[in-house]
C-alpha positions as CSV (number, residue, x, y, z in Angstrom):
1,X,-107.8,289.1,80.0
2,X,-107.5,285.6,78.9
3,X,-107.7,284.5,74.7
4,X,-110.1,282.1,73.8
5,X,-108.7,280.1,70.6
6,X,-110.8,279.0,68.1
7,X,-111.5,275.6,67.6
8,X,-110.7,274.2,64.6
9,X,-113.6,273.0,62.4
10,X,-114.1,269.2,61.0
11,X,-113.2,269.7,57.7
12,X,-116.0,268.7,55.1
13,X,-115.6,265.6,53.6
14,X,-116.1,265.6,49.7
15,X,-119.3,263.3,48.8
16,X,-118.4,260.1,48.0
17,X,-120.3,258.5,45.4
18,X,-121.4,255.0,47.1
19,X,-121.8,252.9,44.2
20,X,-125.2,250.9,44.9
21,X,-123.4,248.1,45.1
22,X,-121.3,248.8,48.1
23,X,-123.7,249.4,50.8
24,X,-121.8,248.3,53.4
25,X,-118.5,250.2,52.2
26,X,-119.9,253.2,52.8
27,X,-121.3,252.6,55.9
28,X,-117.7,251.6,57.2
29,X,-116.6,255.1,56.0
30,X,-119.3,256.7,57.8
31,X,-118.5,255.0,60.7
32,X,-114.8,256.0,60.3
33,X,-115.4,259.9,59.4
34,X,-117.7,259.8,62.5
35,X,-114.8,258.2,64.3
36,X,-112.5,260.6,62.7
37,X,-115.2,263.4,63.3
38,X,-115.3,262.9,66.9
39,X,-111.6,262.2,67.6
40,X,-111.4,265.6,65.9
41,X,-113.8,266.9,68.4
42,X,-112.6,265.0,71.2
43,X,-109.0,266.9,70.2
44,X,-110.4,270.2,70.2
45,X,-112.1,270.3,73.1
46,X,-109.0,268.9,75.1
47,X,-106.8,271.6,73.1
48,X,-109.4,274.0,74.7
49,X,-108.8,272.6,78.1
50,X,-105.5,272.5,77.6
51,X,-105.6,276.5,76.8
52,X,-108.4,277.1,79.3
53,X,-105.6,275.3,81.9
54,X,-102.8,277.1,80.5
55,X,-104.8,280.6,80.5
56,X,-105.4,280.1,84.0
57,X,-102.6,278.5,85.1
58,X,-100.7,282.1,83.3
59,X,-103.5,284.4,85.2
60,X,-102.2,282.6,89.0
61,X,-98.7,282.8,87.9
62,X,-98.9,286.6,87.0
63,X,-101.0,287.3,90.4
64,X,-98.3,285.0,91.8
65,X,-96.0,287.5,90.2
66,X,-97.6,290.5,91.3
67,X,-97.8,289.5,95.1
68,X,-93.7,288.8,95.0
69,X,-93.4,292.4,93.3
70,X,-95.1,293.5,96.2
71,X,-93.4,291.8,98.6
72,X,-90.3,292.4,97.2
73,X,-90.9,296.2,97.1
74,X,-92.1,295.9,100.6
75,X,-88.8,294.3,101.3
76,X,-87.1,296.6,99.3
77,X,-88.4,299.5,101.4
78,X,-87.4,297.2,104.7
79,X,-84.0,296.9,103.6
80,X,-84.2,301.0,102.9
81,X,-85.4,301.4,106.6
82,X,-82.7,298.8,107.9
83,X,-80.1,300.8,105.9
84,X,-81.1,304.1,107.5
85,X,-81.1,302.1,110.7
86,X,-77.7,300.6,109.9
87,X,-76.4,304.1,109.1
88,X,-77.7,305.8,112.6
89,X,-76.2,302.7,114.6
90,X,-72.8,303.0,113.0
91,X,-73.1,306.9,113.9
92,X,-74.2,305.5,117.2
93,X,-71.4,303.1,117.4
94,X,-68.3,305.5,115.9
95,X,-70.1,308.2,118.6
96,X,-69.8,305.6,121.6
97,X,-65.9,304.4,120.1
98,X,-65.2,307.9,120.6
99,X,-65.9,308.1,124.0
100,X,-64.4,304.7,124.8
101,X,-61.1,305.9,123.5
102,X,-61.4,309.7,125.8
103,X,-62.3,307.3,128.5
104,X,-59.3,304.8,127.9
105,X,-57.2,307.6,127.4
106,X,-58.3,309.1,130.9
107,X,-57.8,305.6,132.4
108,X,-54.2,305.4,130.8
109,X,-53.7,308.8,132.4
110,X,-55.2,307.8,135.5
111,X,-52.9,304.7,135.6
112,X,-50.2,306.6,135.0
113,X,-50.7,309.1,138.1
114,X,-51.5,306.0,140.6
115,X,-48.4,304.2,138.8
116,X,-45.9,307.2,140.7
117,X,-44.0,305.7,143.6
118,X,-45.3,305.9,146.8
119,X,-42.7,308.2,147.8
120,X,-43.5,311.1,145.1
121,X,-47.1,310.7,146.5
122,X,-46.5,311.0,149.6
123,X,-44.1,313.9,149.2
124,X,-47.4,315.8,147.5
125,X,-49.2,314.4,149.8
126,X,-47.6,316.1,153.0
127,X,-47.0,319.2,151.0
128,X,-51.1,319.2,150.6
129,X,-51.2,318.6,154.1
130,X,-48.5,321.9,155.4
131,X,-50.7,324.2,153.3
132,X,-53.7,323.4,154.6
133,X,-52.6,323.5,158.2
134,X,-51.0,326.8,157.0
135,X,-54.3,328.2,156.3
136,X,-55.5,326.7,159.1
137,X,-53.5,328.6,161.2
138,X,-53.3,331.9,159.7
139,X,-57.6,331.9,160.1
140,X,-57.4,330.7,163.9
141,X,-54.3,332.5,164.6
142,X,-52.9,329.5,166.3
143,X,-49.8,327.6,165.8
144,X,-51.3,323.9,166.5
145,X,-52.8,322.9,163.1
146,X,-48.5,324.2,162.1
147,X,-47.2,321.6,165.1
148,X,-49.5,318.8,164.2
149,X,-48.8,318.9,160.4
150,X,-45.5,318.8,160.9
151,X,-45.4,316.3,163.4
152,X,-47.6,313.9,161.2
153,X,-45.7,314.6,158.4
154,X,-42.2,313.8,160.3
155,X,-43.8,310.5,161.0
156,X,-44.7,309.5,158.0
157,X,-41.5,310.4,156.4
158,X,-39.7,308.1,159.5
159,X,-42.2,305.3,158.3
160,X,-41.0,305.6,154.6
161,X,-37.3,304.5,155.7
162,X,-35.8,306.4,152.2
163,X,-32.5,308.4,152.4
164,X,-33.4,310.6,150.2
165,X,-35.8,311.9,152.6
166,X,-33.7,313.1,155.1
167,X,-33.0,316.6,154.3
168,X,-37.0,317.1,154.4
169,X,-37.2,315.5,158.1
170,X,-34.5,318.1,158.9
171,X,-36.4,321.1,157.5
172,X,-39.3,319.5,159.6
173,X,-37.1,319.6,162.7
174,X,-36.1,323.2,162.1
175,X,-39.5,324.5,161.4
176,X,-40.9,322.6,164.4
177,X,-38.1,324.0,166.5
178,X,-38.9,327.7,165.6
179,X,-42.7,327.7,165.7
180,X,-42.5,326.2,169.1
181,X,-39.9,329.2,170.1
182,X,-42.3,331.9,169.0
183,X,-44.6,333.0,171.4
184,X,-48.0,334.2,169.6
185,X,-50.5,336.2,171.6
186,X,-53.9,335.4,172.3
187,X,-56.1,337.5,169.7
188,X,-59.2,337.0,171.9
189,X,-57.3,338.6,174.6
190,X,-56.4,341.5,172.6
191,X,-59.5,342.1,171.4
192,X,-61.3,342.2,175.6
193,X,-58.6,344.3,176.2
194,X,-58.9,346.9,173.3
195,X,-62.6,346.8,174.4
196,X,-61.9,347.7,177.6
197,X,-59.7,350.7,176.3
198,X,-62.7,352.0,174.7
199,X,-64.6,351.7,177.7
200,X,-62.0,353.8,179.4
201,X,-62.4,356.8,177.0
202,X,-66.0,357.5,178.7
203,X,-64.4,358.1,182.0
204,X,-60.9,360.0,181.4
205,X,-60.9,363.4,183.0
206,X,-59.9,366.4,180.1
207,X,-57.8,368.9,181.2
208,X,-60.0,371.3,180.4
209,X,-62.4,369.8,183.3
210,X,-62.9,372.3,186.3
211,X,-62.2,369.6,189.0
212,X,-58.7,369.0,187.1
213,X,-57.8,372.5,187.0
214,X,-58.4,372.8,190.5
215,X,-56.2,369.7,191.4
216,X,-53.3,371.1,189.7
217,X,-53.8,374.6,191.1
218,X,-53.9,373.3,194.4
219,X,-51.2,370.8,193.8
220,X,-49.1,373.8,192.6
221,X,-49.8,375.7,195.5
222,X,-48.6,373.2,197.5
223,X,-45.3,372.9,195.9
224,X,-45.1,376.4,196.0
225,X,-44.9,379.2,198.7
226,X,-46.9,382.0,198.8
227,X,-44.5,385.3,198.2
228,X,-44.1,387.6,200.7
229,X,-44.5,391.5,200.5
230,X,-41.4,393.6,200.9
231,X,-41.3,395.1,204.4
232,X,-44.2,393.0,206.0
233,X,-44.5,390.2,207.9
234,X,-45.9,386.8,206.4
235,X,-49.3,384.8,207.5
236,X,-47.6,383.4,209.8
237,X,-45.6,385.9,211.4
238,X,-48.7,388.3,211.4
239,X,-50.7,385.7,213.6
240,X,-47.9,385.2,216.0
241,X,-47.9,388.7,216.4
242,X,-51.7,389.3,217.3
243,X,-51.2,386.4,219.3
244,X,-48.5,387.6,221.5
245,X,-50.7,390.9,221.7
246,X,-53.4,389.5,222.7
247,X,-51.8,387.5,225.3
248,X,-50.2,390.6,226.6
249,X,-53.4,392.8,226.8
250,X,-55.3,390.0,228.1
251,X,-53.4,390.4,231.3
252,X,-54.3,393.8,231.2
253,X,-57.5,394.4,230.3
254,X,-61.0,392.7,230.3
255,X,-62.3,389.4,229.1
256,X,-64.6,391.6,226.4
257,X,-61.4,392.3,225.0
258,X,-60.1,389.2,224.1
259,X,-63.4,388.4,222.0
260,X,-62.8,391.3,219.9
261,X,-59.4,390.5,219.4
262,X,-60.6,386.8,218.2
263,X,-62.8,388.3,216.3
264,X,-60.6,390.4,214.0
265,X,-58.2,387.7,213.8
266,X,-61.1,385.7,211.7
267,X,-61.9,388.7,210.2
268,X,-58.3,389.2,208.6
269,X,-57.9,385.1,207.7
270,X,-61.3,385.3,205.7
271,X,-60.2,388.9,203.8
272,X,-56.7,386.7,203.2
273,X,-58.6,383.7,201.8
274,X,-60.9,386.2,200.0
275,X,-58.4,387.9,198.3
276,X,-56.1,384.5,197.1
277,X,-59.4,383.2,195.5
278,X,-59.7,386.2,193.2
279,X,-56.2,385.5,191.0
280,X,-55.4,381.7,190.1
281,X,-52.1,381.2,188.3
282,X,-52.0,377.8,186.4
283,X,-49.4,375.7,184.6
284,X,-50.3,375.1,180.9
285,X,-48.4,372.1,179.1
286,X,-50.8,372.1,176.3
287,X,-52.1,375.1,174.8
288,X,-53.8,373.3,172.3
289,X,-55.9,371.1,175.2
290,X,-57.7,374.4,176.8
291,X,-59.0,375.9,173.5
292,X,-61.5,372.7,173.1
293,X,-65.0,373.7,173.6
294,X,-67.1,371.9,176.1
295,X,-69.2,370.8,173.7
296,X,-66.8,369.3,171.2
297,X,-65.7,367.2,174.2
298,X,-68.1,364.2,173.1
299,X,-66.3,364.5,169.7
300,X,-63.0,364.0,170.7
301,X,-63.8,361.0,172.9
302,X,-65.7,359.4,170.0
303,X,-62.8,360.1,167.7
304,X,-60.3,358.6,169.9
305,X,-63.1,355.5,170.3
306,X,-63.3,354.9,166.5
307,X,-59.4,355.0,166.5
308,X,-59.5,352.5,169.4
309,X,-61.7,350.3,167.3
310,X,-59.8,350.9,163.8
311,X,-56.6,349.2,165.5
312,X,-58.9,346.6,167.2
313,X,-59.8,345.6,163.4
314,X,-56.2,345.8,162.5
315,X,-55.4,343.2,165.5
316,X,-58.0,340.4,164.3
317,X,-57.4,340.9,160.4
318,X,-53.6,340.5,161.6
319,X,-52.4,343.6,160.3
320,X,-50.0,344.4,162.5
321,X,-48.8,348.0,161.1
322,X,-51.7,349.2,161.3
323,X,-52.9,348.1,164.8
324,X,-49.9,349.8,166.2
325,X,-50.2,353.1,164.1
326,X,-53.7,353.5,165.1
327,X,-52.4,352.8,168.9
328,X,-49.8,355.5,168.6
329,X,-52.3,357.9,167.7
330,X,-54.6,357.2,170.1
331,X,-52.1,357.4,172.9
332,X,-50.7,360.6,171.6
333,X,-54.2,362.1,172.1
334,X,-54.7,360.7,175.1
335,X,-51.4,362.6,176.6
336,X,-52.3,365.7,174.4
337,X,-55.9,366.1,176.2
338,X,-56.8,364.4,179.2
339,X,-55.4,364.6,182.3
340,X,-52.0,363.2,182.7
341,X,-52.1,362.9,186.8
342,X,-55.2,360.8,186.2
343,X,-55.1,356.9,187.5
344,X,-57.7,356.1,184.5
345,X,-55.6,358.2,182.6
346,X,-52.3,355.7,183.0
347,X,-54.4,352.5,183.4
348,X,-55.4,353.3,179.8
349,X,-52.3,354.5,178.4
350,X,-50.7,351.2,180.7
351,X,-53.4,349.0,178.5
352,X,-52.4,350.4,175.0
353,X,-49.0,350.3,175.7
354,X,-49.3,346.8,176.4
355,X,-51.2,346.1,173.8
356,X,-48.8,347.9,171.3
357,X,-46.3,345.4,172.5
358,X,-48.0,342.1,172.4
359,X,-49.6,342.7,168.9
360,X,-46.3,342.0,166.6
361,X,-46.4,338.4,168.3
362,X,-49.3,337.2,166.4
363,X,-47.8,336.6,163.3
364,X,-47.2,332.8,162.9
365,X,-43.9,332.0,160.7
366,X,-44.1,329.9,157.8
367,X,-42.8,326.4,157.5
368,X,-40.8,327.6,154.2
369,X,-38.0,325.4,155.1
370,X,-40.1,322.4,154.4
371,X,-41.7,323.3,151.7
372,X,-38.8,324.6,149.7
373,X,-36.7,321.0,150.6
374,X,-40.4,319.3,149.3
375,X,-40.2,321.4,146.3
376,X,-36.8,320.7,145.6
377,X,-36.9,316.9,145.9
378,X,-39.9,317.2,143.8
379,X,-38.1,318.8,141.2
380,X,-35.4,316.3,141.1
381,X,-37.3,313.3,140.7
């Protein structure tokens, strides 16, 4: 709001007397409180200019003003926002530092493991390689991925040209020297041949089976005679003896006579045959075998299947105890109820006896002698 000052007012002039003889006098003081009158006036309205200027010259400097408070509480609130800014990249920054220095410590580190001399690395590095192959070969069941580690490793250590390395290349030489002396059986094989074992059981003859009781009835007859009565002649001696009669009354009487003779002679051999058939004697070795019941039969060859199959497990899991306890078992029940005169009988006990004796030779030894001399020149470095 802008102040309008007042302009000063002409101040009255007192009358002066013009004495009528001094006309022209007084119009020279006329003319000079006129002159006077408007310099006054002239003065006052420049001094109101003059203020007029000043007032709005005052009213742009205080919009002037104004604008710069604005702007400088806009900036003020920029350099708030760039503070806040400033603050989060600093964060940002200490944040990211942070992470420089873990990563230039893992650097360091790493710098420090590829620093090692090449012979401490390549110690670890054929140790790496023996257990691997060592795995290797104890899921295969082979002894190749053992040979070939060892080889490669001898080579590399004959590459090196250290002398410190020689006590490992002669654990590598021993080690070499007895996996190539151990003979490991084929676990495949095995396997076919415990399978055909268990197709055996179907067939084996007990000895609870007619036919076999038969067999060894009439193989015991065979071995021995028929006892003779006391006072009377044998089978033999009997048919000599109706023989000679015969002879001697065919020379005598008819020819009707000789067919009745033949006649009773087949008469008395069939009554002889008759009367063997009704009592059998037979040799028992195992009690135990003739109380099974035909129908528990399938039961016991299924049982002696499952054993067959429990040790076949045993063979490719490489337990080796096991395998052969199961096989034990199953080849005392084999000679406890089936037929012992049987070929089938002594293929199968042939097979598992085999078997019995192959299955300790798949465990594959351990190249310990290497790794302990690796281990020790580890530890000594």
């Amino acid at each position: 709001m802008t102040d309008t000052l007042p302009v000063p007012a002409t101040p009255a002039l007192p009358p002066v007397a013009t004495p009528p003889d001094r006309p022209a006098a007084a119009r020279w003081i006329a003319i000079a409180v006129a002159i006077v009158a408007v310099a006054g006036a002239w003065l006052g309205w420049s001094a109101q200019q003059r203020l007029q200027q000043l007032e709005s010259e005052l009213v742009k400097r205080q919009e002037q003003s104004q604008d710069q408070a604005k702007e400088a509480h806009l900036l003020a609130k920029q350099a708030q926002d760039n503070a806040r800014d400033a603050v989060a990249k600093a964060a940002l920054l200490e944040t990211r530092l942070a992470e420089v220095a873990l990563q230039r410590g893992q650097l360091d580190d790493l710098v420090k493991s590829l620093s090692r001399s090449r012979d401490d690395t390549l110690l670890i590095d054929v140790e790496g390689n023996l257990r691997v192959a060592v795995q290797q070969a104890t899921l295969t069941g082979s002894a190749e991925p053992l040979v070939a580690a060892l080889q490669t490793a001898d080579d590399r250590l004959n590459r090196a040209q250290q002398p410190r390395l020689a006590n490992v290349r002669r654990a590598i030489a021993k080690d070499l020297d007895r996996l190539k002396a151990t003979r490991v059986a084929d676990l495949s094989l095995l396997a076919v041949r415990m399978d055909d074992a268990v197709r055996l059981v179907d067939d084996l003859p007990l000895l609870i089976d007619p036919a076999t009781r038969q067999a060894e009835a009439s193989a015991q007859a065979a071995s021995t005679p028929a006892p003779r009565p006391a006072g009377k002649p044998g089978k033999a001696g009997k048919q000599a003896h109706v023989a000679s009669q015969a002879a001697s009354v065919a020379e005598d009487e008819p020819a009707w006579s000789s067919r009745v003779i033949d006649w009773s002679q087949k008469a008395g051999q069939t009554v002889w045959q008759e009367a063997r058939s009704l009592v059998r004697l037979t040799r028992i070795n195992q009690p135990e075998a003739m109380l099974i019941a035909p129908e528990q039969a399938f039961f016991l060859r299924e049982n002696l299947k499952l054993r067959l199959l429990n040790a076949r497990l045993g063979l490719l899991s490489r337990q080796t105890a096991t395998a052969n306890a199961d096989i034990q078992s199953a080849q005392a029940a084999v000679k406890r109820y089936f037929d012992p005169q049987s070929r089938k009988t002594q293929a199968l006990q042939s097979l598992l006896t085999d078997i019995a004796t192959q299955s300790p030779q798949t465990q594959l030894p351990r190249p310990d002698d290497t790794l302990a001399a690796l281990a020790t020149l580890s530890a000594g470095r």
